[in-house]
C-alpha positions in Angstrom: 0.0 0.0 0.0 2.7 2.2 0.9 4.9 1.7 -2.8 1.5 2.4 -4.1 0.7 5.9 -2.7 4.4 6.9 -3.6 3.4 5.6 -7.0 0.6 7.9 -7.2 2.9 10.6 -5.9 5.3 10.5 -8.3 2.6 10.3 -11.4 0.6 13.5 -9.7 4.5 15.1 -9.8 4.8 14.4 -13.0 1.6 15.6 -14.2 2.0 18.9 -12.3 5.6 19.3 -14.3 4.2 18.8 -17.8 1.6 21.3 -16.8 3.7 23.8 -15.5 5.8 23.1 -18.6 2.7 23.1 -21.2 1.9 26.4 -19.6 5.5 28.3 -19.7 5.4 27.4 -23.2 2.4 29.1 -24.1 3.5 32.1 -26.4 0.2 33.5 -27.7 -0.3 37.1 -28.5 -2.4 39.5 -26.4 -5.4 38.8 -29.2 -7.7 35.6 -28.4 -6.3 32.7 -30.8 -8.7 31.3 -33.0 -10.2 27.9 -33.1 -10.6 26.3 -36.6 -14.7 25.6 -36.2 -15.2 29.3 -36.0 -18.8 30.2 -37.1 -18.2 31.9 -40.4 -21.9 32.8 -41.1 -21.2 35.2 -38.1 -19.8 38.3 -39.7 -20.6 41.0 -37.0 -17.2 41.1 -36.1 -16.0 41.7 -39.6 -15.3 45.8 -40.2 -16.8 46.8 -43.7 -15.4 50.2 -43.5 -17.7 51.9 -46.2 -20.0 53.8 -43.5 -17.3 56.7 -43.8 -17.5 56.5 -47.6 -21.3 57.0 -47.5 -20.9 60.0 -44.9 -18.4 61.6 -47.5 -15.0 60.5 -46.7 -13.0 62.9 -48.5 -10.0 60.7 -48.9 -11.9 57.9 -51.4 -11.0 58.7 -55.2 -13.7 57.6 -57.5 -12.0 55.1 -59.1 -12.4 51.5 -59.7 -10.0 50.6 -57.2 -11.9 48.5 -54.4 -9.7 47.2 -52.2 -10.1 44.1 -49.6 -7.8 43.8 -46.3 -7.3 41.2 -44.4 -5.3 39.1 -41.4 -5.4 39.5 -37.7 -5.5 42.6 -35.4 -2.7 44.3 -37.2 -4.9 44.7 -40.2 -8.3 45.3 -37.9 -6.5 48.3 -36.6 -6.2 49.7 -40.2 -6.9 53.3 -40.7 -8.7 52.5 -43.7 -10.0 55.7 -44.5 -6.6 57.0 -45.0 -6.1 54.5 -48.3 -7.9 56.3 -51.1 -9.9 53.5 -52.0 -12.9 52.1 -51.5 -11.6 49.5 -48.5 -13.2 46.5 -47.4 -11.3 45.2 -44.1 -12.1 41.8 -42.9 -9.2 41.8 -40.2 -9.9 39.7 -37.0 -8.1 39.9 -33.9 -6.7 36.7 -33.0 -7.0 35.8 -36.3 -4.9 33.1 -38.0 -4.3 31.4 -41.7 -7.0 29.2 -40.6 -9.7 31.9 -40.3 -8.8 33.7 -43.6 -9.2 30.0 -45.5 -12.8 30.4 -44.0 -13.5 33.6 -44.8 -12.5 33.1 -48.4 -16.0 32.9 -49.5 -16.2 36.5 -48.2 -13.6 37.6 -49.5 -13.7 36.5 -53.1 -17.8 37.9 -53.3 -16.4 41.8 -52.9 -14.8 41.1 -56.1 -12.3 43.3 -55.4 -9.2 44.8 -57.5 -6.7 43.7 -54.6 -6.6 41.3 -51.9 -3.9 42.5 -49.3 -3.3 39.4 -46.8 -1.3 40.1 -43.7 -1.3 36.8 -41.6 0.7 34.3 -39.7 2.1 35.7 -36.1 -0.9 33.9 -34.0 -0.3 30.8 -36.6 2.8 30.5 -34.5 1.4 28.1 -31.3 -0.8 26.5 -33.8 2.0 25.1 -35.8 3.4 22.8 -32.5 1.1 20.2 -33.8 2.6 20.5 -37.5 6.3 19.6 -38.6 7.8 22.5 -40.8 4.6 24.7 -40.4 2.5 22.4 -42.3 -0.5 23.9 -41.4 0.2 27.5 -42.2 1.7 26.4 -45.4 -1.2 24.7 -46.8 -3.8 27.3 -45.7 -1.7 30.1 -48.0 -1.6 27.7 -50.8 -5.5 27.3 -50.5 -5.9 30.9 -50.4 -3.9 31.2 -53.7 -5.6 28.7 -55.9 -8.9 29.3 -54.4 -8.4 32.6 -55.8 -7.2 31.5 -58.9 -9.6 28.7 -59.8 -12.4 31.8 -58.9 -13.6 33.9 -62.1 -12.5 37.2 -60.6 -9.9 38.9 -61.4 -8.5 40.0 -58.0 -5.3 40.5 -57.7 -3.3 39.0 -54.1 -0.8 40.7 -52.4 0.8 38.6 -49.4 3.1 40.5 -46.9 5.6 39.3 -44.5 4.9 38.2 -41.0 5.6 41.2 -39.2 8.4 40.6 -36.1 7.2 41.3 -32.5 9.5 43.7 -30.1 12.5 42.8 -28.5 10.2 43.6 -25.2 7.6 41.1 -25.8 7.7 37.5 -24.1 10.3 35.1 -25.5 10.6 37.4 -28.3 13.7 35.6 -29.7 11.8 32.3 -30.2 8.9 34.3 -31.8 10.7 35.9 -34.3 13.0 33.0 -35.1 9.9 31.4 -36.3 8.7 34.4 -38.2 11.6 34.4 -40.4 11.6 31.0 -41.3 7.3 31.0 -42.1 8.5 33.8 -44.0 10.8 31.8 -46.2 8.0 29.3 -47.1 5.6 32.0 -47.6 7.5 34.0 -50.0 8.7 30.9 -51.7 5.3 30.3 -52.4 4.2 33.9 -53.4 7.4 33.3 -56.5 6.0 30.1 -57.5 2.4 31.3 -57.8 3.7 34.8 -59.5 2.0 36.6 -56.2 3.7 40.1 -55.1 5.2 39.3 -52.0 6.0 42.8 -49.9 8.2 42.4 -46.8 6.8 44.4 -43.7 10.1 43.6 -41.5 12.0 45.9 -44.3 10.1 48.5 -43.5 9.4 48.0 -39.7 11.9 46.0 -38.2 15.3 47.4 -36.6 17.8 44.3 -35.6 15.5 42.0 -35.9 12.7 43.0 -33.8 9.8 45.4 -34.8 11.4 48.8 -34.5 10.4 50.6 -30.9 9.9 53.7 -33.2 6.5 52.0 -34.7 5.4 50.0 -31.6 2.2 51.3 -30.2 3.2 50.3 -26.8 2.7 46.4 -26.4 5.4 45.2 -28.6 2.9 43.7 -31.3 0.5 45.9 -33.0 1.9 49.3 -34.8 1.5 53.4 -33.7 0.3 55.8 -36.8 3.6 56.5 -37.9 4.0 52.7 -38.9 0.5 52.7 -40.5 1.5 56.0 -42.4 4.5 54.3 -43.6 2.7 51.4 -44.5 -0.4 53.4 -46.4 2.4 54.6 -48.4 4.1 51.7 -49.3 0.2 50.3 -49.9 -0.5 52.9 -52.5 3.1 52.4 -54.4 2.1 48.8 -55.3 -1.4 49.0 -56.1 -0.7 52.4 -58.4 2.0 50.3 -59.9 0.3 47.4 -60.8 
């Protein structure tokens, strides 16, 4: 009896560790990470910013140029009335690849003229359960020939996963990650004649989202990084 309890001591130790150890591991963002069965009939959560185009945004040029955002809090916080288009912004906080695969229906109904995707830093804990980011992989390539094998003409532009700051947790291991999902991503992008634009070009300083353009928490971006981005947003699409 006694060998018996100690047995059970030493299995309730054990558990305790790997919980403990489950727990330190844990390396999600501030934003609530998604679950793959997410209800996609429920759009209330999805911004359509055109209410400032029907109350006279003064910024919107006339043009045919309807434009379609989307990704995970970083686009959600998108000054979209800055871009002088017609801008339909679909970005989720919390959101991962696997919630812009089910929102594809969405997206590809705007019809738009551009399809900016900005996606992948909450993909990060997902991708424990997949060797090589499997997971993340496959849901860009869906998101690619969905759009292809669709009548519309759309055209997709896919940015980097932007880096976290040096002062956010385990930053090192977070961004290590980021670089090499962005290898895979862009290789993709090449294959699949997609633009690819690099955020961390623009952003990053070292390695780590530059402290100039954090908006405080080490993860989502002030005005001057959205300026820069606008700008960098408008160059591409005028180009194209």
């Amino acid at each position: 009896m006694k060998s018996m309890k100690t047995i059970l001591s030493f299995i309730c130790i054990i558990t305790v560790v790997a919980v403990i150890g489950c727990e330190s591991d844990q390396t999600e963002l501030p934003d609530q990470q998604e679950q793959e069965n997410i209800d996609v009939t429920d759009t209330s959560t999805y911004q359509r910013d055109t209410q400032d185009l029907d109350n006279g945004n003064s910024n919107y040029v006339s043009s045919d140029r309807k434009i379609v955002l989307t990704g995970d809090s970083r686009t959600q916080n998108f000054p979209t009335t800055k871009l002088p288009y017609l801008v339909i912004n679909y970005g989720k906080s919390g959101s991962t690849s696997v919630g812009c695969v089910n929102r594809l229906p969405y997206y590809i109904q705007e019809n738009a003229d551009f399809c900016i995707i900005s996606v992948g830093i909450n993909d990060i804990p997902m991708n424990r359960a997949y060797p090589n980011y499997a997971k993340t992989i496959d849901n860009m390539k869906l998101i690619i020939t969905t759009y292809h094998k669709s009548s519309i003409n759309t055209k997709l532009i896919v940015t980097s996963i932007p880096y976290v700051g040096v002062g956010f947790k385990r930053s090192d291991y977070r961004n290590n990650h980021v670089d090499r999902l962005n290898i895979q991503i862009k290789d993709i992008c090449i294959k699949n004649n997609i633009i690819f634009y690099d955020l961390n070009r623009l952003l990053a300083q070292d390695g780590y989202l530059n402290p100039r353009y954090d908006d405080g928490n080490h993860v989502h971006y002030n005005d001057e990084a959205y300026d820069l981005i606008i700008k960098e947003y408008i160059k591409l699409i005028e180009g194209l």
